[in-house]
matplotlib code that plots the C-alpha trace (Angstrom):
import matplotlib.pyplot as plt

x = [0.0, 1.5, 3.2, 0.7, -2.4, -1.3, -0.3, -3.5, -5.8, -4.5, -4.7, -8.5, -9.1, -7.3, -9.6, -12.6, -11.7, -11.2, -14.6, -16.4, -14.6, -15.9, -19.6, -19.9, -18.0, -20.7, -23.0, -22.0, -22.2, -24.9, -26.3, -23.1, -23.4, -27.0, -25.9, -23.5, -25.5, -28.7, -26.2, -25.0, -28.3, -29.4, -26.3, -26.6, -30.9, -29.6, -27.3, -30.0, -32.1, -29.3, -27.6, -29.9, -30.6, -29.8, -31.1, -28.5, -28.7, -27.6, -26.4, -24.7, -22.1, -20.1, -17.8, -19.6, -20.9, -19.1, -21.2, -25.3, -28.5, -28.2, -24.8, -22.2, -20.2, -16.3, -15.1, -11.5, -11.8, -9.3, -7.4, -6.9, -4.1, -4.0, -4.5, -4.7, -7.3, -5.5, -4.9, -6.7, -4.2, -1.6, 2.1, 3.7, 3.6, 0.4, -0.5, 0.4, -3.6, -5.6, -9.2, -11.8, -14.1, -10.8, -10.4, -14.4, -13.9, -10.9, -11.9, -15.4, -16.2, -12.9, -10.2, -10.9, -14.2, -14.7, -13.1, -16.2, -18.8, -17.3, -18.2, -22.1, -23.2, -26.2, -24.5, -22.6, -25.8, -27.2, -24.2, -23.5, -27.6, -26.0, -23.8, -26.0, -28.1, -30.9, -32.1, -28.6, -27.7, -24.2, -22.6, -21.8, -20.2, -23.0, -24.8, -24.9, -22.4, -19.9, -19.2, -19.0, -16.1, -14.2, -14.0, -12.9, -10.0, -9.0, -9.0, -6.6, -3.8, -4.2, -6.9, -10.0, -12.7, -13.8, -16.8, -17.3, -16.6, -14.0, -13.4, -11.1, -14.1, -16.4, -13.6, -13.1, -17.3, -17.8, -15.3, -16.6, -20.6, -19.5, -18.4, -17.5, -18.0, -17.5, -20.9, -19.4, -16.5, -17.3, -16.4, -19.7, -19.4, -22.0, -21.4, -23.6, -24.3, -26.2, -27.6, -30.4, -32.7, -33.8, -34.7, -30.9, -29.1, -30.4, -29.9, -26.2, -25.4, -27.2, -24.6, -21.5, -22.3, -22.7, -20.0, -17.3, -18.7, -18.6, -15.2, -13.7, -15.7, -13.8, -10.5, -11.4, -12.6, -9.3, -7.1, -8.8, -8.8, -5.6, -4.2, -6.7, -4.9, -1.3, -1.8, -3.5, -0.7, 1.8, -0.1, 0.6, 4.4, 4.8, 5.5, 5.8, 2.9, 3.3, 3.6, 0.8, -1.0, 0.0, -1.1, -4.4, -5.1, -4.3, -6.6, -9.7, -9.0, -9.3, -11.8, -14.0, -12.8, -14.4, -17.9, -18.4, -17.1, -20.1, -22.2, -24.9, -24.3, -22.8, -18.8, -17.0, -19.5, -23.0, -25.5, -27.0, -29.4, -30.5, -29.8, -32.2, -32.8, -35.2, -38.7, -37.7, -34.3, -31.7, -28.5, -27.8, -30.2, -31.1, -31.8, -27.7, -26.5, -28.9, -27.6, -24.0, -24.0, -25.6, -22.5, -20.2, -21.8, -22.1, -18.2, -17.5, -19.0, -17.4, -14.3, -15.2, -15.9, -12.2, -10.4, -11.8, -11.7, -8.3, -7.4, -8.7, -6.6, -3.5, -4.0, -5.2]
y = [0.0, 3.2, 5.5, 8.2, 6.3, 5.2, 8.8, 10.2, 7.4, 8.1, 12.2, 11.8, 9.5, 12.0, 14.5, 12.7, 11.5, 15.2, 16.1, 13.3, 14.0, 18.0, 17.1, 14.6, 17.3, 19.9, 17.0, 16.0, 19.7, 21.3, 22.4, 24.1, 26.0, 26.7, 28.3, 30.3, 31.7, 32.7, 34.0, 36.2, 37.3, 38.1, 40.4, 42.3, 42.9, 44.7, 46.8, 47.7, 48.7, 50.5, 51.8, 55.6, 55.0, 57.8, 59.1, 59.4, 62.7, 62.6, 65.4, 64.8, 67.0, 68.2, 70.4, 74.0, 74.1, 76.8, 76.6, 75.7, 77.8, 76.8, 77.8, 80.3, 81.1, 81.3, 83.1, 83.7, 84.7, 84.1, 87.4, 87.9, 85.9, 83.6, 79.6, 79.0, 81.3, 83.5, 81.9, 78.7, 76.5, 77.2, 77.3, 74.3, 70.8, 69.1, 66.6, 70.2, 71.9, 71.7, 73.1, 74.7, 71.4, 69.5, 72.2, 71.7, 68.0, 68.7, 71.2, 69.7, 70.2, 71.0, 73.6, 76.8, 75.8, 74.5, 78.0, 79.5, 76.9, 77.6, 80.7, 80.2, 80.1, 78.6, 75.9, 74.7, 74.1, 71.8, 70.2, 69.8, 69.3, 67.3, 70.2, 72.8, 73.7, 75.9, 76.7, 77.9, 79.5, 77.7, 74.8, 71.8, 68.5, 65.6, 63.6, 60.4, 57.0, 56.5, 60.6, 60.3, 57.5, 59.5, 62.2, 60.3, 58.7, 61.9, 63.4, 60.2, 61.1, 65.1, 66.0, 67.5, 66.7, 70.0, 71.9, 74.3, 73.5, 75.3, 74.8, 71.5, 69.9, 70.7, 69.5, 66.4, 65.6, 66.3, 64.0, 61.4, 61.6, 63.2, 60.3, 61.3, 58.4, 58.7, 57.9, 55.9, 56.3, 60.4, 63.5, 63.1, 62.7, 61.7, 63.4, 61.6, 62.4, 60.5, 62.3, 61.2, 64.1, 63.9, 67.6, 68.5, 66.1, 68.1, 71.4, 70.4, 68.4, 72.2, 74.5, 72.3, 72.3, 75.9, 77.5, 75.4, 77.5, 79.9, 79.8, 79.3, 82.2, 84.7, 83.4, 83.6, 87.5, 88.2, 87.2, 88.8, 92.1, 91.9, 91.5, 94.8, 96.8, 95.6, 96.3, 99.9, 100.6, 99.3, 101.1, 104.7, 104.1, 102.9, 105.1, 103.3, 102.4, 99.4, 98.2, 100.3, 98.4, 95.0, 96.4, 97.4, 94.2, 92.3, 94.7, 94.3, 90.7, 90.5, 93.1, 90.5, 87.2, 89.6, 90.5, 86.6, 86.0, 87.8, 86.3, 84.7, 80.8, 78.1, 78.6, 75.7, 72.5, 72.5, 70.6, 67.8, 66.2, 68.2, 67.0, 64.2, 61.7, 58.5, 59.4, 56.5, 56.0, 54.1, 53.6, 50.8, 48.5, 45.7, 43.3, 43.4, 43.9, 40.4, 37.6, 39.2, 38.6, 35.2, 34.5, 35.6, 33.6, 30.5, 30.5, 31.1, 28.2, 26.4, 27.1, 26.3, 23.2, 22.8, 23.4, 21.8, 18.7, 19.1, 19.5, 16.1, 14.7, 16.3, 14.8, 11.7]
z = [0.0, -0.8, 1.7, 1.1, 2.0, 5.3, 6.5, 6.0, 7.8, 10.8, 10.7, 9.6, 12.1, 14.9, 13.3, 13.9, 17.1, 17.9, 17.1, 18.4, 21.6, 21.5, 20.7, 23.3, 25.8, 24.6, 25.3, 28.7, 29.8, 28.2, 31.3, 31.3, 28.0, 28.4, 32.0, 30.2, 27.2, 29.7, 32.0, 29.5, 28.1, 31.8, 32.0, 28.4, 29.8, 32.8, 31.4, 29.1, 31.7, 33.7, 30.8, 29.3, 25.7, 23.7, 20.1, 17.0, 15.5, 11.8, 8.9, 5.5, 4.8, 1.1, -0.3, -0.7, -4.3, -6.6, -9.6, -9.7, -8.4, -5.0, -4.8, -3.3, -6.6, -7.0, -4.1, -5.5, -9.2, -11.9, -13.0, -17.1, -17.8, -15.3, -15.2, -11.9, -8.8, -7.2, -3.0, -4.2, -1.8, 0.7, -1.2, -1.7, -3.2, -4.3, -1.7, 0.5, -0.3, 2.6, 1.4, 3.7, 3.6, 4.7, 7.4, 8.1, 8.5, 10.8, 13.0, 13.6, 17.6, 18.2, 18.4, 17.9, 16.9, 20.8, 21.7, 20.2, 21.6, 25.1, 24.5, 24.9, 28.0, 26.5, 25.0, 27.9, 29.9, 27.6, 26.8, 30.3, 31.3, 34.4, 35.9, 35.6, 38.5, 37.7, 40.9, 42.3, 38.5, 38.7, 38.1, 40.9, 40.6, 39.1, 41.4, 41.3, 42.8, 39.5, 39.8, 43.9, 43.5, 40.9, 43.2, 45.8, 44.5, 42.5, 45.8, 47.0, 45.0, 45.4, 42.4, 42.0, 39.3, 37.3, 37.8, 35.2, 32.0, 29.3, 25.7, 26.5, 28.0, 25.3, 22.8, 24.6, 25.3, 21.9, 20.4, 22.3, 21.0, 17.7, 14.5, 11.1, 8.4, 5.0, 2.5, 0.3, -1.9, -2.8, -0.4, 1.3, 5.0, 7.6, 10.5, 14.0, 17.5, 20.6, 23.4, 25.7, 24.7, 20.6, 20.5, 22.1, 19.5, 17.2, 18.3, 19.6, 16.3, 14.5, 16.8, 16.3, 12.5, 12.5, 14.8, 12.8, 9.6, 11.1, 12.9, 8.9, 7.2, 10.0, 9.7, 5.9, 6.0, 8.7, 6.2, 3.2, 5.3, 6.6, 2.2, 1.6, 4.3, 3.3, -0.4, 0.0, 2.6, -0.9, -3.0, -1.0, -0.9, -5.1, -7.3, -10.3, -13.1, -14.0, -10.1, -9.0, -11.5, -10.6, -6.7, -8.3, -9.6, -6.4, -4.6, -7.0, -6.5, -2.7, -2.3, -4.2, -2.2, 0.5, -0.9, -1.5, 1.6, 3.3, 1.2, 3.7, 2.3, 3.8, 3.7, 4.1, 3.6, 2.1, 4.5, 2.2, 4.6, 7.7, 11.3, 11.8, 14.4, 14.9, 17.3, 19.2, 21.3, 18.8, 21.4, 22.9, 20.2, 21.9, 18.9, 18.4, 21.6, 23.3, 20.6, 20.7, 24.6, 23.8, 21.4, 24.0, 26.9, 25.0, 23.4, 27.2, 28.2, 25.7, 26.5, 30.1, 29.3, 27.1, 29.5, 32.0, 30.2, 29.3, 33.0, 33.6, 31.3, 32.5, 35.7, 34.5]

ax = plt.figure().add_subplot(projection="3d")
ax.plot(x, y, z, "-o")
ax.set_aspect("equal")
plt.show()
C-alpha cells in the first residue's frame, strides 16, 4: 500500500476522534453551556435597563458648491491671464492643499471651533444638562455614585474633578458623541451624534455644524482684510505704473474674495441632509446587543468546558 495512504488514515481518524470528543464534551455539559449563554443574556438585559438609551442625530455634509443655483459662486476669481485662482491653496507641493471642507472635517467640535462653543453660556448648559443647577444658577459636581467614587479617588492622589466647563471639555465631550463616516466612496461625509434628549441632538449636532462654519468664514474675511490693508498701505508708498497696476489688480481681487465671503451661504460644507434623528431612542439596540452577549456567553461556556476537560486529562 503506498506511503501516502497510510499517512493520512490516521490524521482523519485523529480528526474525527477530535470532534467526536468536542460534541460529546458539549453533550456532557450542556447544562453548562446553556448556564453560560442565559447567563450572558441576563447580564446584556440589565445593562439595558441600567444603561440611558440615547437618540443618534444625523447630517450629510459636502464640499460648498461653486457653480449651480443653490450655490455660493467662485469666491476667488481668476485674474486675465491667469490659469490657476488667485490663493486657491496654501504654497507648496500638491498633496500640500488643505481646502476649507478638509479644514471643516478637521476642525469639527474641536479647536478653535470648541473655543467659540465655550463661549455660549447657552450651549454649555445643555451640553452639560448634568452640571447645571438651575435653581442655584451655577454649576456643581454631578450627582450620582460613579461621579462620587471619581472624586474620591482623584481626591486620594491630590486632584480634583472639574466643575465648570472650558473649551477642552467641550472638545473632549464632543469627540466622544461626535463620529464622522465617509458615505461611500465620494467626499460626502456623515457626520452623528447620541444624546439622551432627541430635541438636544439636534440642536447640539445644528450648533456644532454651524459654529465650525462659522469659525472658517472669520479666519477667511481676517485674512482677506488683513491682504486689503497691506496692499492699500503698498499702493501709497509705489511710485511706479506698472507696479501700482499689478497692486491694483491684487486689490480688486481681494476686495472681491471679500464681498463673497459675506455672502450669507454656507462657507465651508453645504449641508445635504439636515440634522435628523429617529422618534424612538436608537443607542444601545437591543436586537444586536442580546444575541451578541448570547455568542459571548455561549463561546465562554465552551471554553469552560475545554479546558476543563483538558485539565482532567493532565491529571489523569
Amino acid at each position: 500500500m503506498p506511503d501516502g495512504t497510510m499517512t493520512t488514515r490516521p490524521s482523519v481518524a485523529r480528526g474525527r476522534s477530535g470532534f467526536r470528543d468536542l460534541v460529546e464534551t458539549a453533550r456532557a455539559g450542556w447544562r453548562t453551556l446553556l448556564g453560560a449563554t442565559l447567563g450572558a443574556v441576563a447580564l446584556a438585559v440589565a445593562a439595558l435597563w441600567l444603561v440611558p438609551p440615547e437618540h443618534t442625530a444625523v447630517m450629510i455634509v459636502g464640499p460648498t458648491a461653486r457653480v449651480g443655483s443653490a450655490a455660493m459662486g467662485a469666491r476667488v476669481p481668476v485674474m486675465a491671464g491667469r490659469e490657476t485662482p488667485l490663493g486657491a491653496a496654501e504654497p507648496g507641493a500638491g498633496d500640500e492643499s488643505l481646502s476649507d471642507y478638509a479644514r471643516y472635517l478637521e476642525l469639527f467640535g474641536g479647536g478653535a471651533a470648541a473655543d467659540r462653543l465655550a463661549a455660549d453660556p447657552a450651549f454649555l448648559r445643555v451640553l452639560f444638562a448634568e452640571r447645571w443647577d438651575a435653581e442655584a444658577g451655577g454649576w456643581r459636581p454631578p450627582p450620582g455614585l460613579a461621579p462620587t467614587l471619581k472624586r474620591l479617588l482623584l481626591a486620594l492622589v491630590g486632584r480634583q474633578d472639574w466643575v465648570e466647563p472650558d473649551a477642552e471639555r467641550v472638545a473632549r465631550t464632543l469627540r466622544d458623541r461626535l463620529a464622522i463616516d465617509m458615505v461611500r466612496t465620494g467626499p460626502m461625509r456623515r457626520i452623528s451624534l447620541r444624546h439622551r434628549d432627541r430635541a438636544t441632538a439636534l440642536d447640539l449636532l445644528g450648533r456644532v455644524a454651524a459654529a465650525t462654519d462659522a469659525h472658517l468664514r472669520a479666519e477667511a474675511s481676517r485674512r482677506s482684510v488683513a491682504q486689503i490693508a497691506h496692499i492699500k498701505a503698498r499702493l501709497a508708498s509705489v511710485a511706479v505704473m506698472e507696479h501700482r497696476r499689478a497692486l491694483s489688480d491684487l486689490l480688486s481681487d481681494q476686495e472681491r474674495v471679500a464681498m463673497m465671503i459675506e455672502v450669507d451661504l454656507p462657507f465651508a460644507a453645504d449641508v445635504i441632509q439636515a440634522p435628523t434623528a429617529s422618534a424612538l431612542p436608537d443607542w444601545p439596540n437591543p436586537a444586536v446587543v442580546t444575541p451578541l452577549a448570547g455568542l459571548v456567553g455561549l463561546l465562554a461556556g465552551a471554553f469552560a468546558l475545554s479546558a476543563r476537560a483538558a485539565w482532567r486529562e493532565g491529571g489523569a
